[in-house]
C-alpha positions as CSV (number, residue, x, y, z in Angstrom):
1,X,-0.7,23.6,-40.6
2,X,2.4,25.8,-39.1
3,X,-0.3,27.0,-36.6
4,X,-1.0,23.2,-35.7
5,X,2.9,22.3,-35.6
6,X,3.7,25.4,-33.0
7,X,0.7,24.5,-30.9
8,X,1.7,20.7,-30.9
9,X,5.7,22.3,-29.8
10,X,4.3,24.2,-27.5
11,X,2.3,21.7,-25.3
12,X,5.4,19.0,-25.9
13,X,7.4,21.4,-24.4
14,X,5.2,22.1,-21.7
15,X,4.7,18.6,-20.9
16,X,8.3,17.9,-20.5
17,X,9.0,20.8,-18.2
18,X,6.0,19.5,-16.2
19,X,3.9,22.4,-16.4
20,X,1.1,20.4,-17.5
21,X,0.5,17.3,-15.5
22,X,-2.6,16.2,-16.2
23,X,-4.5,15.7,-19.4
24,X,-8.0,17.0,-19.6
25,X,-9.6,14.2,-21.1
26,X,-8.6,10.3,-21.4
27,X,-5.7,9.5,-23.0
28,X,-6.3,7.2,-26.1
29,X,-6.5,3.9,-24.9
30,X,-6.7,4.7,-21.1
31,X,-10.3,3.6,-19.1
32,X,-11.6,5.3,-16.1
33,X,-13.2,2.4,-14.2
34,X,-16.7,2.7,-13.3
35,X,-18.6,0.6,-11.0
36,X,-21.7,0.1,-9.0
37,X,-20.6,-2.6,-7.2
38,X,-20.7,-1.1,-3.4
39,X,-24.3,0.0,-4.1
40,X,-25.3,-2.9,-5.6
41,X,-23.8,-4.7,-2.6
42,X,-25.8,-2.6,-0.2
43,X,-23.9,-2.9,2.7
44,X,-22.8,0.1,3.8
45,X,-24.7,3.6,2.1
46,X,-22.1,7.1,1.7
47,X,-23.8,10.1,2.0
48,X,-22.4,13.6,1.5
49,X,-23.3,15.8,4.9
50,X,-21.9,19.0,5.2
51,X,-19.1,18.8,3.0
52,X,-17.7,15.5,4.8
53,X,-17.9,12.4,3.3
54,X,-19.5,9.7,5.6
55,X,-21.9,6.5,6.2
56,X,-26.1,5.6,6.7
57,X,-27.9,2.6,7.4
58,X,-24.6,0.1,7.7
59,X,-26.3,-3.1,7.5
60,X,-25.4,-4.7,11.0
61,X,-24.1,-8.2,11.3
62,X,-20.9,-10.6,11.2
63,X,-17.6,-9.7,9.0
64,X,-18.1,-9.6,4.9
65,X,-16.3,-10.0,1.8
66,X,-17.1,-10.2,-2.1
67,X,-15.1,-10.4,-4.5
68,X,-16.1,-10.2,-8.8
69,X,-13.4,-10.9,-11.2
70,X,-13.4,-10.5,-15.0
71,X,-10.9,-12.9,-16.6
72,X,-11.8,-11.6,-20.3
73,X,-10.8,-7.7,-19.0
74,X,-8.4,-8.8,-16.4
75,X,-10.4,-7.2,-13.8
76,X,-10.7,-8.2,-10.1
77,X,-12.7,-5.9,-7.0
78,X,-13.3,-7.3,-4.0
79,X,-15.4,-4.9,-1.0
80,X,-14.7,-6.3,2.7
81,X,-16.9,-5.1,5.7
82,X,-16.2,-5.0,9.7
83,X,-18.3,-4.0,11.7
84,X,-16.3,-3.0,15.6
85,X,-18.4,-1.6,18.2
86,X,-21.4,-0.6,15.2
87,X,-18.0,1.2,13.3
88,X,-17.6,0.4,10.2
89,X,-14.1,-0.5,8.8
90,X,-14.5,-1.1,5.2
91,X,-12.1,-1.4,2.2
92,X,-12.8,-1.6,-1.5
93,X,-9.7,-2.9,-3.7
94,X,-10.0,-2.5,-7.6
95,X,-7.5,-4.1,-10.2
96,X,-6.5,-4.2,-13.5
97,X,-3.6,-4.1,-16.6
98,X,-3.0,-0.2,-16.4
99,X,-4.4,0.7,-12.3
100,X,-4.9,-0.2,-9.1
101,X,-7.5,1.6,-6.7
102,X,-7.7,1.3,-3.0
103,X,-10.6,2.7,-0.8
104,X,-10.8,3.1,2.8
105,X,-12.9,3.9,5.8
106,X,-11.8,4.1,9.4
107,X,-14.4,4.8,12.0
108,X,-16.6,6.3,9.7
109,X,-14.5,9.5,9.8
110,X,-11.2,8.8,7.9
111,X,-11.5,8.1,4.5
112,X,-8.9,7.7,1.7
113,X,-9.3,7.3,-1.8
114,X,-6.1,5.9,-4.1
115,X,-5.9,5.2,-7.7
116,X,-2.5,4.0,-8.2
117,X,-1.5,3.7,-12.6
118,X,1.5,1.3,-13.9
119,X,4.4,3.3,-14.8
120,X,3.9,3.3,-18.2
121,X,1.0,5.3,-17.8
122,X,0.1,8.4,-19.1
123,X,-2.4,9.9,-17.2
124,X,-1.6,10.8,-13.1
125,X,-2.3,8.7,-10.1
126,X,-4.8,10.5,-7.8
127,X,-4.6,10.0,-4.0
128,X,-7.8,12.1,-1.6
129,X,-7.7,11.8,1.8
130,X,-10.7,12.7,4.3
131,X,-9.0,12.9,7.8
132,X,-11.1,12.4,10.9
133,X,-10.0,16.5,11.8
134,X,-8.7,19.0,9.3
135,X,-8.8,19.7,6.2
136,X,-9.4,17.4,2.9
137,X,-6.5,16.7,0.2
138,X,-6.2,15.9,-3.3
139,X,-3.4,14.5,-4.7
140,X,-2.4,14.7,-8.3
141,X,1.0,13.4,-9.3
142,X,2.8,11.8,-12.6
143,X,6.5,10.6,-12.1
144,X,8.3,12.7,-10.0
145,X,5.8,15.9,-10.5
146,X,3.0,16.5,-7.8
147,X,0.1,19.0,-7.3
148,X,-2.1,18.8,-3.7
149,X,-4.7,20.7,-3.3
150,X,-7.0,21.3,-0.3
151,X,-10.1,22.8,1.2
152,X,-12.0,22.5,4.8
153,X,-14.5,20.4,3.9
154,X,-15.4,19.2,-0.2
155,X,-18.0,21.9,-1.1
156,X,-14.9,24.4,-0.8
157,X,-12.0,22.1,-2.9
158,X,-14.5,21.9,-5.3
159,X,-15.4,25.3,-5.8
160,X,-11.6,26.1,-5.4
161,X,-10.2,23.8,-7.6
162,X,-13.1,23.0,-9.7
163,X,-10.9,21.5,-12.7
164,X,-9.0,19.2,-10.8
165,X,-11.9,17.6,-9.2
166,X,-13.9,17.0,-12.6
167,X,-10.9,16.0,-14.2
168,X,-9.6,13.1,-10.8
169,X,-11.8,13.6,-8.0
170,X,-15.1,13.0,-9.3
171,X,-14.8,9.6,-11.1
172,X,-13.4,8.3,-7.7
173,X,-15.9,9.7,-5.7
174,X,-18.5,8.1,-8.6
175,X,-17.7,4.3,-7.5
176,X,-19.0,5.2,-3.6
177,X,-22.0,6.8,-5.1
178,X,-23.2,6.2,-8.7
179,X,-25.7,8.8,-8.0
180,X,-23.7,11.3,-7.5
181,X,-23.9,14.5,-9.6
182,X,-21.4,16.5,-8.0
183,X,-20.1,18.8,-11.0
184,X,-23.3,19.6,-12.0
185,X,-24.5,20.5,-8.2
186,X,-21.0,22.9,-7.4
187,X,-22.1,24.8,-10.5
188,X,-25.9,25.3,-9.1
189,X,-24.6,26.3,-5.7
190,X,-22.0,28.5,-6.9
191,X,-24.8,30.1,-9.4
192,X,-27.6,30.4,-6.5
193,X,-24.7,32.0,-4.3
194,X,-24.0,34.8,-6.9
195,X,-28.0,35.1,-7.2
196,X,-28.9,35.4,-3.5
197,X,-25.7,37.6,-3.2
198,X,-26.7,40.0,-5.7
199,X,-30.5,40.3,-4.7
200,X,-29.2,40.5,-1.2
201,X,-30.8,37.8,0.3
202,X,-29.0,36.9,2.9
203,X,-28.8,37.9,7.3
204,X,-28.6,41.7,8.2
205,X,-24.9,41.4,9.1
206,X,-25.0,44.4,11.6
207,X,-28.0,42.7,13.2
208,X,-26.4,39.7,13.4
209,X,-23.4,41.1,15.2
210,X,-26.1,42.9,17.9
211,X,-27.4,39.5,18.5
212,X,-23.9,37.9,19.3
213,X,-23.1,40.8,21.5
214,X,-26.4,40.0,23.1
215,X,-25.8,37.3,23.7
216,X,-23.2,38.0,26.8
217,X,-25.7,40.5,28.3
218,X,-25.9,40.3,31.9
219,X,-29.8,40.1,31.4
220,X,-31.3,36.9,31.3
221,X,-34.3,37.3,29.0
222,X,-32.1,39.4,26.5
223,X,-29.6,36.5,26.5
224,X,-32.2,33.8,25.7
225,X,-34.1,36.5,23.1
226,X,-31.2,36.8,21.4
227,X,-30.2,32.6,21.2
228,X,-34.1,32.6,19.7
229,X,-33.2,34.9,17.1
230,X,-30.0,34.0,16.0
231,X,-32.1,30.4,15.8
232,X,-34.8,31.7,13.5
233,X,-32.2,32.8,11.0
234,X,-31.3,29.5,10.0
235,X,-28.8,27.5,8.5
236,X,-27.5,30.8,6.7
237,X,-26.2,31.9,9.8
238,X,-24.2,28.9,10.4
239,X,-21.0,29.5,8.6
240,X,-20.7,33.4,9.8
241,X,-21.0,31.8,13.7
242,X,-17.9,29.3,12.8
243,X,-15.6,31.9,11.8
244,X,-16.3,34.1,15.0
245,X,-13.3,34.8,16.9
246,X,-14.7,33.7,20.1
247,X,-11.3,34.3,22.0
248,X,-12.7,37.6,23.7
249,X,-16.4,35.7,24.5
250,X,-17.9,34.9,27.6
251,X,-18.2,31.0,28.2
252,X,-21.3,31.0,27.8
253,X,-20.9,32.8,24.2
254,X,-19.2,30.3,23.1
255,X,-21.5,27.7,24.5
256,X,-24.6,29.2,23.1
257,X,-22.8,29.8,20.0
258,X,-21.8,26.2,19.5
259,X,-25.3,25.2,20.6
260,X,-27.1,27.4,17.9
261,X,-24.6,25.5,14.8
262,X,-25.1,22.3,16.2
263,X,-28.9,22.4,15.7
264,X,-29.1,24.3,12.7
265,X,-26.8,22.0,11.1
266,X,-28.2,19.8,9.3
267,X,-27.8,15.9,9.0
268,X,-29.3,14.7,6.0
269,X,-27.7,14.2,2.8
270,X,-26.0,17.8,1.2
271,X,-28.5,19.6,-1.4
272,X,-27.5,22.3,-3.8
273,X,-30.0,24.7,-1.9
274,X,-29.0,23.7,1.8
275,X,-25.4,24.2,1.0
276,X,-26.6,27.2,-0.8
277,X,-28.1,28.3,2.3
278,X,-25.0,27.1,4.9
279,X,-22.2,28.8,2.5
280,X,-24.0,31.8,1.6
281,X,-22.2,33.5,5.0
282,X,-19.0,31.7,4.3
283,X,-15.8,34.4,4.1
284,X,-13.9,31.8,2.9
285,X,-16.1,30.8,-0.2
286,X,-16.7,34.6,-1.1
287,X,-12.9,35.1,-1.2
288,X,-12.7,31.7,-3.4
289,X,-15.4,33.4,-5.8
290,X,-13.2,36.6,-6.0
291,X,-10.7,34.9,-8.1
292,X,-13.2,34.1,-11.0
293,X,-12.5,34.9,-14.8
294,X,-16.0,37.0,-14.6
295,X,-15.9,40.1,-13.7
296,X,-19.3,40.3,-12.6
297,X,-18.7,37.5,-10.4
298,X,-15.4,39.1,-8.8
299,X,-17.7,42.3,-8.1
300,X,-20.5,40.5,-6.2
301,X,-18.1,38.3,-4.0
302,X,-16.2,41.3,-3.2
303,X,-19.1,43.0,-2.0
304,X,-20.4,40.0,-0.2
305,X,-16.9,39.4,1.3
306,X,-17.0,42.9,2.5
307,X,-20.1,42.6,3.7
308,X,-19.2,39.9,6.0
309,X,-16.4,40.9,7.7
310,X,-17.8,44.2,8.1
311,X,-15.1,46.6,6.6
312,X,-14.3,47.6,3.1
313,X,-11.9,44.7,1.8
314,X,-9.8,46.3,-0.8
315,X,-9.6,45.0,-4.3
316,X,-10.1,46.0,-7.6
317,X,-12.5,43.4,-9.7
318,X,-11.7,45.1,-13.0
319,X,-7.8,45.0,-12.4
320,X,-5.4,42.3,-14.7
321,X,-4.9,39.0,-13.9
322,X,-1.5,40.1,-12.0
323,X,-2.7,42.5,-10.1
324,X,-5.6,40.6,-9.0
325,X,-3.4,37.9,-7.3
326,X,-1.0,40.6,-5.8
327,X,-4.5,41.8,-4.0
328,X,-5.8,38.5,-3.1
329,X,-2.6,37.6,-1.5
330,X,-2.7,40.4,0.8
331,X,-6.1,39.8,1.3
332,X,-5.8,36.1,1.9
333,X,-2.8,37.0,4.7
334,X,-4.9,39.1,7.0
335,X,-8.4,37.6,6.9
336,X,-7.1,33.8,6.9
337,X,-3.9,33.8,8.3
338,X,-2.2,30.1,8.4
Protein backbone atom coordinates (compact mmCIF):
# COMPACT_ATOMS: atom_id res chain seq x y z
CA UNK A 1 0.00 0.00 0.00
CA UNK A 2 2.83 2.81 0.76
CA UNK A 3 4.31 1.63 -2.59
CA UNK A 4 0.75 2.28 -4.26
CA UNK A 5 0.36 5.85 -2.34
CA UNK A 6 4.11 7.04 -3.59
CA UNK A 7 3.40 5.86 -7.15
CA UNK A 8 -0.13 7.59 -7.08
CA UNK A 9 2.07 11.06 -5.61
CA UNK A 10 4.36 10.70 -7.94
CA UNK A 11 2.26 10.68 -11.22
CA UNK A 12 -0.17 13.58 -9.46
CA UNK A 13 2.77 15.44 -9.25
CA UNK A 14 3.89 14.85 -12.57
CA UNK A 15 0.62 15.67 -14.04
CA UNK A 16 0.46 19.04 -12.49
CA UNK A 17 3.89 20.12 -13.58
CA UNK A 18 2.80 18.95 -17.08
CA UNK A 19 5.35 16.42 -17.62
CA UNK A 20 2.86 13.99 -18.50
CA UNK A 21 0.25 15.23 -20.98
CA UNK A 22 -1.28 12.49 -22.20
CA UNK A 23 -2.75 9.47 -20.74
CA UNK A 24 -1.97 6.13 -22.32
CA UNK A 25 -5.19 4.67 -22.32
CA UNK A 26 -8.90 6.19 -22.19
CA UNK A 27 -9.77 8.01 -19.34
CA UNK A 28 -12.86 6.43 -17.47
CA UNK A 29 -15.69 7.58 -19.09
CA UNK A 30 -14.05 9.21 -22.20
CA UNK A 31 -14.96 7.47 -25.96
CA UNK A 32 -12.73 7.50 -28.88
CA UNK A 33 -15.23 7.88 -31.77
CA UNK A 34 -15.13 5.34 -34.42
CA UNK A 35 -16.80 5.45 -37.65
CA UNK A 36 -17.09 3.94 -41.03
CA UNK A 37 -19.09 6.44 -42.26
CA UNK A 38 -16.76 7.89 -45.27
CA UNK A 39 -16.29 4.37 -46.51
CA UNK A 40 -19.53 3.42 -46.24
CA UNK A 41 -20.39 6.65 -48.20
CA UNK A 42 -17.95 5.72 -50.95
CA UNK A 43 -17.32 8.78 -52.37
CA UNK A 44 -14.03 9.64 -52.17
CA UNK A 45 -11.29 6.41 -51.31
CA UNK A 46 -7.79 7.54 -48.99
CA UNK A 47 -4.96 5.60 -49.75
CA UNK A 48 -1.60 5.79 -48.06
CA UNK A 49 1.25 6.25 -51.01
CA UNK A 50 4.62 6.76 -49.99
CA UNK A 51 4.17 8.08 -46.63
CA UNK A 52 1.55 10.90 -47.94
CA UNK A 53 -1.76 10.68 -47.20
CA UNK A 54 -3.97 11.10 -50.43
CA UNK A 55 -7.18 10.11 -52.67
CA UNK A 56 -8.39 7.16 -55.56
CA UNK A 57 -11.30 6.64 -57.58
CA UNK A 58 -13.32 10.12 -56.44
CA UNK A 59 -16.56 9.29 -57.63
CA UNK A 60 -17.22 12.22 -60.23
CA UNK A 61 -20.30 14.25 -60.24
CA UNK A 62 -22.33 17.38 -58.88
CA UNK A 63 -21.63 18.79 -55.12
CA UNK A 64 -22.65 16.30 -51.96
CA UNK A 65 -23.59 16.21 -48.48
CA UNK A 66 -24.85 13.63 -45.78
CA UNK A 67 -25.38 14.11 -42.68
CA UNK A 68 -26.33 11.06 -39.71
CA UNK A 69 -27.35 12.22 -36.39
CA UNK A 70 -27.83 10.21 -33.14
CA UNK A 71 -30.37 11.94 -30.84
CA UNK A 72 -30.11 9.09 -28.05
CA UNK A 73 -25.96 9.68 -27.96
CA UNK A 74 -26.05 13.23 -28.98
CA UNK A 75 -24.05 12.55 -32.02
CA UNK A 76 -24.21 14.40 -35.31
CA UNK A 77 -21.46 13.82 -38.65
CA UNK A 78 -22.05 15.15 -41.66
CA UNK A 79 -19.26 14.46 -44.96
CA UNK A 80 -19.64 17.20 -47.80
CA UNK A 81 -17.92 16.63 -51.35
CA UNK A 82 -16.79 19.24 -54.19
CA UNK A 83 -15.54 18.29 -56.88
CA UNK A 84 -13.41 21.74 -58.79
CA UNK A 85 -11.70 20.97 -61.88
CA UNK A 86 -11.71 16.74 -60.91
CA UNK A 87 -10.09 18.26 -57.21
CA UNK A 88 -11.61 17.11 -54.51
CA UNK A 89 -12.42 19.54 -51.62
CA UNK A 90 -13.93 17.45 -48.97
CA UNK A 91 -14.77 17.99 -45.21
CA UNK A 92 -15.89 15.55 -42.56
CA UNK A 93 -17.40 17.30 -39.28
CA UNK A 94 -18.00 14.94 -36.17
CA UNK A 95 -19.87 16.08 -32.90
CA UNK A 96 -20.70 15.24 -29.70
CA UNK A 97 -21.06 16.10 -25.51
CA UNK A 98 -17.18 15.76 -24.81
CA UNK A 99 -15.49 16.49 -28.78
CA UNK A 100 -15.64 17.93 -31.76
CA UNK A 101 -13.50 16.61 -34.95
CA UNK A 102 -12.91 18.41 -38.10
CA UNK A 103 -11.40 16.76 -41.30
CA UNK A 104 -10.12 18.40 -44.33
CA UNK A 105 -8.82 18.00 -47.81
CA UNK A 106 -7.59 20.72 -50.11
CA UNK A 107 -6.63 19.71 -53.63
CA UNK A 108 -5.92 16.38 -52.65
CA UNK A 109 -2.64 17.47 -51.10
CA UNK A 110 -3.38 19.33 -47.87
CA UNK A 111 -4.93 17.55 -45.31
CA UNK A 112 -5.80 18.33 -41.72
CA UNK A 113 -7.09 16.35 -39.06
CA UNK A 114 -8.63 18.17 -35.63
CA UNK A 115 -10.16 16.66 -32.69
CA UNK A 116 -11.09 19.42 -30.56
CA UNK A 117 -12.31 18.08 -26.45
CA UNK A 118 -14.59 20.50 -24.12
CA UNK A 119 -12.58 21.95 -21.52
CA UNK A 120 -13.48 19.83 -18.95
CA UNK A 121 -11.81 17.10 -20.60
CA UNK A 122 -9.28 15.04 -19.50
CA UNK A 123 -7.61 13.57 -22.29
CA UNK A 124 -5.63 16.11 -25.03
CA UNK A 125 -6.98 17.59 -28.18
CA UNK A 126 -4.95 16.27 -31.24
CA UNK A 127 -4.51 18.48 -34.28
CA UNK A 128 -2.20 16.58 -37.67
CA UNK A 129 -1.62 18.48 -40.53
CA UNK A 130 -0.43 17.10 -44.07
CA UNK A 131 0.75 20.23 -46.03
CA UNK A 132 0.78 20.15 -49.76
CA UNK A 133 5.09 20.59 -49.29
CA UNK A 134 7.03 19.87 -46.12
CA UNK A 135 6.96 18.04 -43.53
CA UNK A 136 3.88 16.42 -41.49
CA UNK A 137 2.81 17.53 -37.85
CA UNK A 138 1.21 16.14 -34.86
CA UNK A 139 -0.18 18.10 -32.43
CA UNK A 140 -0.78 17.03 -28.84
CA UNK A 141 -1.89 19.68 -26.33
CA UNK A 142 -4.07 19.80 -22.92
CA UNK A 143 -4.72 23.37 -21.45
CA UNK A 144 -2.00 25.50 -21.92
CA UNK A 145 0.76 22.49 -22.35
CA UNK A 146 1.66 21.41 -26.06
CA UNK A 147 3.87 18.68 -27.73
CA UNK A 148 4.34 18.73 -31.84
CA UNK A 149 5.97 16.37 -33.30
CA UNK A 150 7.06 15.90 -37.01
CA UNK A 151 8.49 13.67 -39.68
CA UNK A 152 8.96 14.00 -43.75
CA UNK A 153 6.39 12.04 -44.70
CA UNK A 154 4.13 9.42 -41.99
CA UNK A 155 6.28 6.19 -42.19
CA UNK A 156 9.09 8.35 -40.47
CA UNK A 157 6.67 10.22 -37.49
CA UNK A 158 5.59 6.92 -36.91
CA UNK A 159 8.63 5.15 -36.49
CA UNK A 160 9.92 8.37 -34.63
CA UNK A 161 7.30 8.96 -32.37
CA UNK A 162 5.74 5.57 -32.30
CA UNK A 163 3.73 6.22 -28.90
CA UNK A 164 2.23 9.34 -29.70
CA UNK A 165 0.75 8.07 -32.95
CA UNK A 166 -0.85 4.78 -31.30
CA UNK A 167 -1.91 6.69 -28.48
CA UNK A 168 -3.75 10.21 -30.94
CA UNK A 169 -2.73 9.65 -34.44
CA UNK A 170 -4.01 6.40 -35.26
CA UNK A 171 -7.71 6.56 -34.13
CA UNK A 172 -7.98 9.67 -36.36
CA UNK A 173 -6.41 8.32 -39.18
CA UNK A 174 -8.94 5.01 -38.44
CA UNK A 175 -12.24 7.13 -39.40
CA UNK A 176 -10.56 7.80 -43.27
CA UNK A 177 -9.77 4.25 -43.36
CA UNK A 178 -11.35 1.52 -41.23
CA UNK A 179 -8.89 -0.77 -42.68
CA UNK A 180 -6.19 0.59 -41.71
CA UNK A 181 -3.57 -1.34 -39.60
CA UNK A 182 -0.99 1.06 -39.25
CA UNK A 183 0.53 0.10 -35.68
CA UNK A 184 0.73 -3.25 -36.53
CA UNK A 185 2.40 -2.53 -40.16
CA UNK A 186 5.32 0.21 -38.57
CA UNK A 187 6.29 -2.67 -36.32
CA UNK A 188 6.64 -5.25 -39.47
CA UNK A 189 8.60 -2.59 -41.41
CA UNK A 190 10.76 -1.55 -38.69
CA UNK A 191 11.34 -5.56 -37.91
CA UNK A 192 12.05 -6.44 -41.74
CA UNK A 193 14.50 -3.26 -41.79
CA UNK A 194 16.57 -4.62 -38.84
CA UNK A 195 16.35 -8.17 -40.73
CA UNK A 196 17.44 -7.07 -44.25
CA UNK A 197 19.98 -4.81 -42.39
CA UNK A 198 21.56 -7.45 -40.48
CA UNK A 199 21.69 -10.17 -43.36
CA UNK A 200 22.91 -7.32 -45.47
CA UNK A 201 20.47 -7.30 -48.07
CA UNK A 202 20.52 -4.31 -49.30
CA UNK A 203 22.52 -2.06 -52.70
CA UNK A 204 26.42 -2.32 -52.73
CA UNK A 205 26.77 1.33 -51.54
CA UNK A 206 30.26 1.83 -53.21
CA UNK A 207 28.77 0.57 -56.38
CA UNK A 208 26.04 2.61 -56.14
CA UNK A 209 28.18 5.73 -55.76
CA UNK A 210 30.24 4.45 -59.16
CA UNK A 211 27.01 4.46 -60.86
CA UNK A 212 26.07 8.17 -59.89
CA UNK A 213 29.47 9.29 -60.77
CA UNK A 214 28.71 7.57 -64.07
CA UNK A 215 26.35 8.95 -64.67
CA UNK A 216 28.05 12.49 -65.63
CA UNK A 217 30.63 10.63 -67.86
CA UNK A 218 31.28 12.31 -70.98
CA UNK A 219 30.49 8.91 -72.72
CA UNK A 220 27.25 8.40 -73.94
CA UNK A 221 26.73 4.59 -73.65
CA UNK A 222 28.40 4.70 -70.10
CA UNK A 223 25.90 7.36 -69.13
CA UNK A 224 22.79 5.40 -70.31
CA UNK A 225 24.54 1.95 -68.75
CA UNK A 226 24.73 3.35 -65.75
CA UNK A 227 20.78 5.07 -65.69
CA UNK A 228 20.00 1.06 -66.63
CA UNK A 229 21.65 -0.06 -63.66
CA UNK A 230 20.82 2.30 -61.07
CA UNK A 231 17.11 1.24 -62.62
CA UNK A 232 17.47 -2.50 -61.99
CA UNK A 233 18.19 -1.86 -58.35
CA UNK A 234 14.87 -0.91 -57.57
CA UNK A 235 12.88 0.84 -55.27
CA UNK A 236 15.69 0.32 -52.56
CA UNK A 237 17.69 2.66 -54.21
CA UNK A 238 15.14 5.38 -54.09
CA UNK A 239 15.62 6.97 -50.77
CA UNK A 240 19.72 6.89 -50.99
CA UNK A 241 19.09 9.05 -54.60
CA UNK A 242 16.80 11.72 -52.53
CA UNK A 243 19.29 12.56 -50.04
CA UNK A 244 22.17 13.07 -52.76
CA UNK A 245 23.60 16.40 -52.58
CA UNK A 246 23.23 17.14 -56.12
CA UNK A 247 24.64 20.78 -55.74
CA UNK A 248 28.04 19.73 -57.47
CA UNK A 249 26.06 17.46 -60.40
CA UNK A 250 25.91 17.99 -63.88
CA UNK A 251 22.27 18.97 -65.13
CA UNK A 252 21.84 16.18 -66.53
CA UNK A 253 22.69 14.23 -63.05
CA UNK A 254 20.23 15.68 -61.58
CA UNK A 255 17.73 15.03 -64.37
CA UNK A 256 18.55 11.46 -64.63
CA UNK A 257 18.57 11.21 -61.09
CA UNK A 258 15.06 12.59 -60.62
CA UNK A 259 13.98 10.48 -63.65
CA UNK A 260 15.24 7.10 -62.04
CA UNK A 261 12.95 8.03 -58.42
CA UNK A 262 10.10 9.07 -60.31
CA UNK A 263 9.68 5.63 -62.01
CA UNK A 264 10.75 3.46 -59.30
CA UNK A 265 8.38 5.07 -57.07
CA UNK A 266 5.72 3.49 -56.74
CA UNK A 267 1.92 4.58 -56.86
CA UNK A 268 -0.17 2.05 -55.42
CA UNK A 269 -1.24 1.85 -51.97
CA UNK A 270 2.03 1.62 -49.14
CA UNK A 271 2.83 -2.20 -48.08
CA UNK A 272 4.90 -3.22 -45.16
CA UNK A 273 7.40 -4.77 -47.74
CA UNK A 274 7.49 -1.86 -50.37
CA UNK A 275 8.20 0.66 -47.70
CA UNK A 276 10.52 -1.97 -46.38
CA UNK A 277 12.12 -1.94 -49.61
CA UNK A 278 11.97 2.24 -50.23
CA UNK A 279 13.31 3.06 -46.51
CA UNK A 280 15.78 0.36 -46.25
CA UNK A 281 18.46 3.27 -47.84
CA UNK A 282 16.95 5.90 -45.75
CA UNK A 283 19.85 7.85 -43.48
CA UNK A 284 17.22 9.41 -41.86
CA UNK A 285 15.25 6.25 -40.61
CA UNK A 286 18.66 4.39 -39.67
CA UNK A 287 19.48 7.44 -37.41
CA UNK A 288 15.69 7.18 -36.02
CA UNK A 289 16.44 3.37 -35.26
CA UNK A 290 19.73 4.37 -33.34
CA UNK A 291 17.82 5.76 -30.54
CA UNK A 292 16.12 2.39 -29.63
CA UNK A 293 15.99 0.88 -26.04
CA UNK A 294 17.64 -2.51 -27.77
CA UNK A 295 20.87 -2.59 -27.97
CA UNK A 296 21.00 -4.87 -30.77
CA UNK A 297 18.86 -2.63 -32.66
CA UNK A 298 21.18 0.52 -31.92
CA UNK A 299 24.20 -1.69 -33.24
CA UNK A 300 22.65 -2.64 -36.62
CA UNK A 301 21.34 0.90 -37.45
CA UNK A 302 24.58 2.24 -36.61
CA UNK A 303 26.25 0.03 -38.98
CA UNK A 304 23.61 0.62 -41.55
CA UNK A 305 23.77 4.36 -40.99
CA UNK A 306 27.50 4.17 -41.50
CA UNK A 307 27.16 2.25 -44.31
CA UNK A 308 25.16 4.75 -46.04
CA UNK A 309 26.92 7.76 -45.78
CA UNK A 310 29.98 6.04 -46.41
CA UNK A 311 32.24 6.95 -43.29
CA UNK A 312 32.41 5.61 -39.81
CA UNK A 313 29.54 7.64 -37.89
CA UNK A 314 30.68 7.66 -34.42
CA UNK A 315 28.65 6.29 -31.57
CA UNK A 316 28.72 3.99 -28.99
CA UNK A 317 25.40 1.54 -28.92
CA UNK A 318 26.32 0.10 -25.51
CA UNK A 319 26.77 3.73 -23.93
CA UNK A 320 23.89 5.12 -21.14
CA UNK A 321 21.00 6.70 -21.98
CA UNK A 322 22.91 10.22 -21.46
CA UNK A 323 25.48 9.67 -23.39
CA UNK A 324 23.63 8.27 -26.19
CA UNK A 325 21.73 11.50 -26.73
CA UNK A 326 24.94 13.71 -26.26
CA UNK A 327 26.15 11.44 -29.46
CA UNK A 328 23.04 11.54 -31.44
CA UNK A 329 22.97 15.23 -31.16
CA UNK A 330 26.21 15.66 -32.70
CA UNK A 331 25.34 13.25 -35.05
CA UNK A 332 21.99 14.66 -35.88
CA UNK A 333 23.84 18.39 -36.39
CA UNK A 334 26.23 17.29 -39.16
CA UNK A 335 24.34 14.74 -41.20
CA UNK A 336 20.90 16.61 -41.09
CA UNK A 337 21.53 20.05 -40.49
CA UNK A 338 18.17 22.29 -40.18
Amino acid sequence: MQLASKTSWTRLILILTGIILCHDHPSPGQEIHTSDLIQRLNWIRFELVQGRITTRDTRQGQSRSATVTNEKRKTREEVTLKIVAGIPLFTYDYKDTNQTIRIELVNNNRLLMKKTCAENAAWPSIEFLQPEQGPMRLLVSQGESFVSYEGHHLWQLMLKHPDPCRHHLYPLLKLLHANWQLDQWSEQVETNLIRMASYQTHPAYDQLQRLIEQLADPTFRIRQSADRQLRGMGQPVVSYLRQLDTGNMTSEQRLRIRRICQSLTTRTGDTPEAVTAWLLSSPRIWFILMNRPEHDVRRIAHQQLSRLVRKKVTFNPTADLQQREIQLGKIESTLFPR
